[in-house]
DSSP file (Angstrom, degrees, kcal/mol; ACC not computed):
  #  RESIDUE AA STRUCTURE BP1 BP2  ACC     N-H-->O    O-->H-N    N-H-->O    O-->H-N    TCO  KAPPA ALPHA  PHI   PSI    X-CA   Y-CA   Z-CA
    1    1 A X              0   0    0      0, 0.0     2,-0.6     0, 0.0    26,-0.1   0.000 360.0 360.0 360.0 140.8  -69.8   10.0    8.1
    2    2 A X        -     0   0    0     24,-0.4    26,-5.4     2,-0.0    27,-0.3  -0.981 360.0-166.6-132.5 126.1  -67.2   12.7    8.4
    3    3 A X        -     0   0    0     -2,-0.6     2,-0.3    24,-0.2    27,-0.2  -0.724  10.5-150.0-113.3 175.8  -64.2   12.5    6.3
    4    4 A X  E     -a   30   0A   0     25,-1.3    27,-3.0    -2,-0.2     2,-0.6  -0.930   2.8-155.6-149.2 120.7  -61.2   14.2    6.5
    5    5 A X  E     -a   31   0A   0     -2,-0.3     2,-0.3    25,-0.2    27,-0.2  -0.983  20.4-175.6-123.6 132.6  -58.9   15.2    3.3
    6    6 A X  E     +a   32   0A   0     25,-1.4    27,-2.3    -2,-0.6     2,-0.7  -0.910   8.4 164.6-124.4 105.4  -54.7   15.8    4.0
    7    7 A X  E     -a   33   0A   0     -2,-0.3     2,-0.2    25,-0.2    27,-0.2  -0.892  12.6-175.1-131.2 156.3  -52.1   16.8    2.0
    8    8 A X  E     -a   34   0A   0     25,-1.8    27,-0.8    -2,-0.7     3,-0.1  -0.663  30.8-118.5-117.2-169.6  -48.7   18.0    2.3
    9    9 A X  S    S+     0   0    0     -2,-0.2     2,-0.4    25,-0.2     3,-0.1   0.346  78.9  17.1-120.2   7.5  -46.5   19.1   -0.1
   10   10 A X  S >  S-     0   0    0      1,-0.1     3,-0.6    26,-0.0    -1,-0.1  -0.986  72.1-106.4-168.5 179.2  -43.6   17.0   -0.1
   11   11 A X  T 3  S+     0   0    0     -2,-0.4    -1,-0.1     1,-0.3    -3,-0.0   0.783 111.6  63.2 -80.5 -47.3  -42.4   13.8    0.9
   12   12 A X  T 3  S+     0   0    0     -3,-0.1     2,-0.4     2,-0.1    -1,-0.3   0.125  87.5  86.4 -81.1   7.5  -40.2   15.3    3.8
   13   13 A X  S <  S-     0   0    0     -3,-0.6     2,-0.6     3,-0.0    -5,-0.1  -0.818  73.2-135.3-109.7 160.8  -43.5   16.8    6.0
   14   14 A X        -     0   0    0     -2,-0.4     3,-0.3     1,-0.1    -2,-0.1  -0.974  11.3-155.4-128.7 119.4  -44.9   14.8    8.1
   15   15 A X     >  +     0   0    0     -2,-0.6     4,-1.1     1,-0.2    -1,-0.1   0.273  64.1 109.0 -66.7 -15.8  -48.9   14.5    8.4
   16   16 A X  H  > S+     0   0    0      1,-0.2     4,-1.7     2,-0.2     3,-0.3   0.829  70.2  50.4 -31.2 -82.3  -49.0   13.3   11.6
   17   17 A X  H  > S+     0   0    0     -3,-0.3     4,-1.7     1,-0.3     5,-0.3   0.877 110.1  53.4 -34.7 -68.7  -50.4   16.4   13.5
   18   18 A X  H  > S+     0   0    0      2,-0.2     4,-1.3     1,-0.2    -1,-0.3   0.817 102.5  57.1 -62.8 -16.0  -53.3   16.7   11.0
   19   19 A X  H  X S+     0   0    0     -4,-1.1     4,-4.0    -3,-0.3     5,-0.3   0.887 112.4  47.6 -73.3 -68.5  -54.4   12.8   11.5
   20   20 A X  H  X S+     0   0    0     -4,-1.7     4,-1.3     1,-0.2    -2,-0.2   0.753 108.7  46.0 -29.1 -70.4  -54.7   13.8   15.1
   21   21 A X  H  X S+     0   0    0     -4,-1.7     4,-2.1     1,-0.3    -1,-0.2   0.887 115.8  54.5 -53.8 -50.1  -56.7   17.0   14.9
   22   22 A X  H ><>S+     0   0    0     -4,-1.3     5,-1.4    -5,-0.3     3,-0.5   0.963  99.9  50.9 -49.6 -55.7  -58.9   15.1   12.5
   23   23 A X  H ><5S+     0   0    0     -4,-4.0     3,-2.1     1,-0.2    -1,-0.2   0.936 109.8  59.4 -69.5 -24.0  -59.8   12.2   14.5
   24   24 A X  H 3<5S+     0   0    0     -4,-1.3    -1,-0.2    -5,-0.3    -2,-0.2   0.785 104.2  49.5  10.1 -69.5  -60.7   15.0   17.1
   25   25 A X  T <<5S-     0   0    0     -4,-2.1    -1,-0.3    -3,-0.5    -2,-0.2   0.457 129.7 -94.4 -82.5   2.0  -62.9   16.3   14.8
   26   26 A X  T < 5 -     0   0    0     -3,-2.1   -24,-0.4    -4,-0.5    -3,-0.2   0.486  50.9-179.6 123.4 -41.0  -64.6   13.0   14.0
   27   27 A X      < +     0   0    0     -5,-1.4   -24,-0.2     1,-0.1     3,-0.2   0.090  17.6 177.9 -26.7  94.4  -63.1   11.4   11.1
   28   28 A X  S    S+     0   0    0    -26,-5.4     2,-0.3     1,-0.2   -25,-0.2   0.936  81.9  14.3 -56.2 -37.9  -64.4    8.4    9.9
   29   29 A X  S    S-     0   0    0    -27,-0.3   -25,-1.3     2,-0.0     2,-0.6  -0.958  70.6-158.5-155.2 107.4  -62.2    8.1    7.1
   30   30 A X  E     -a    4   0A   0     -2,-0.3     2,-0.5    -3,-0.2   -25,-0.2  -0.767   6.7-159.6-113.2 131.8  -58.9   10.3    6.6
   31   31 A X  E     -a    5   0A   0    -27,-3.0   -25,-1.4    -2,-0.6     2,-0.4  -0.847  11.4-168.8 -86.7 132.0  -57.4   10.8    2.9
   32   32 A X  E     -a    6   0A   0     -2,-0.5     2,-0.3   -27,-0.2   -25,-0.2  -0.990   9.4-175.1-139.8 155.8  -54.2   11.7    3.0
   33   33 A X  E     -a    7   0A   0    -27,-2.3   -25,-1.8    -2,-0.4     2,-0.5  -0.999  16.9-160.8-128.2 107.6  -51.8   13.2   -0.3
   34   34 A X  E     +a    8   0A   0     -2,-0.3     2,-0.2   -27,-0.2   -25,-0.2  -0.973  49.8 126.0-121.9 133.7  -48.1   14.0   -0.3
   35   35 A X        -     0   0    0    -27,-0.8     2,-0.3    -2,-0.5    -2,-0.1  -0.792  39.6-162.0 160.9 125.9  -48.1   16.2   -3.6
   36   36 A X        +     0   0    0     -2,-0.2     3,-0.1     3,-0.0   -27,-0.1  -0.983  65.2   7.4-132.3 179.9  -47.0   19.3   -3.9
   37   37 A X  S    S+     0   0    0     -2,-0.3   -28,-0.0     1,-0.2     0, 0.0   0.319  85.0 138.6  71.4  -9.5  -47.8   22.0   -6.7
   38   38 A X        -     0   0    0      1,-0.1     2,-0.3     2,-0.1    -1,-0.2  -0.119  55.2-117.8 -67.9 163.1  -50.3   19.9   -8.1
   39   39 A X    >   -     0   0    0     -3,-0.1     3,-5.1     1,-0.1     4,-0.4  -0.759  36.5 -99.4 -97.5 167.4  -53.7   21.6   -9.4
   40   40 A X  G >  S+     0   0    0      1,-0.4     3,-1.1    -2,-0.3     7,-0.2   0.759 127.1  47.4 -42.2 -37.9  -57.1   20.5   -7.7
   41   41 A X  G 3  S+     0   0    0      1,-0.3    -1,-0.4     5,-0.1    -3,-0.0   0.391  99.8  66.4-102.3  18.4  -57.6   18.1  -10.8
   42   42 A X  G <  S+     0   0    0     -3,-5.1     2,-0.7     4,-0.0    -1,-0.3   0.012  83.0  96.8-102.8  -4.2  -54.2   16.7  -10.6
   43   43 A X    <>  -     0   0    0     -3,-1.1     4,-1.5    -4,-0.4    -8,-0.0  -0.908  46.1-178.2-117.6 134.5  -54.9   15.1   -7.3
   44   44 A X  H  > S+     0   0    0     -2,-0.7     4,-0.8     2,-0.2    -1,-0.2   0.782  87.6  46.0 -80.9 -30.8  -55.9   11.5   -7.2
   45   45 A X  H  > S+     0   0    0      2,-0.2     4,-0.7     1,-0.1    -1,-0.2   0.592 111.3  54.7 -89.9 -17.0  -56.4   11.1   -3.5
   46   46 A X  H  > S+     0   0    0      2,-0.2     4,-1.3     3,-0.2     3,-0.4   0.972 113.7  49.4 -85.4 -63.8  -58.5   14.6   -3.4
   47   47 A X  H  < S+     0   0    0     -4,-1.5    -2,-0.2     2,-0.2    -1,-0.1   0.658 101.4  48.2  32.7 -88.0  -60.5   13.0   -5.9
   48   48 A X  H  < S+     0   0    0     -4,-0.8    -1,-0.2     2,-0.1    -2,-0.2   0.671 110.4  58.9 -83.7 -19.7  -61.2    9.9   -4.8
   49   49 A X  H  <        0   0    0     -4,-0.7    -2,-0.2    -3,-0.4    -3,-0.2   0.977 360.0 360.0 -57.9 -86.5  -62.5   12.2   -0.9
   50   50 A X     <        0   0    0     -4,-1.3    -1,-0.2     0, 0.0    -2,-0.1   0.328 360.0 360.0 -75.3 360.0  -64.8   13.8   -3.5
């Protein structure tokens, strides 16, 4: 299964464009994260992709 992990960095970008290119690629299963600044173990959604 190939999954796909997405974040942007604030609220105001829009993810859109990376769902696409992902299911492209394959994606079974897309994470996506609106975050910004956080570190790697500060994300829940990154995480839970893991």
């Amino acid at each position: 299964m190939r999954v796909a992990y997405i974040r942007v960095s604030s609220i105001d970008q829009n993810e859109q464009r990376q769902i696409e290119e992902m299911k492209k690629f394959g994606a079974e299963r897309i994470f996506i994260e609106k975050q910004s600044g956080a570190t790697i173990t500060h994300r829940p959604v990154f995480q839970e992709a893991l």
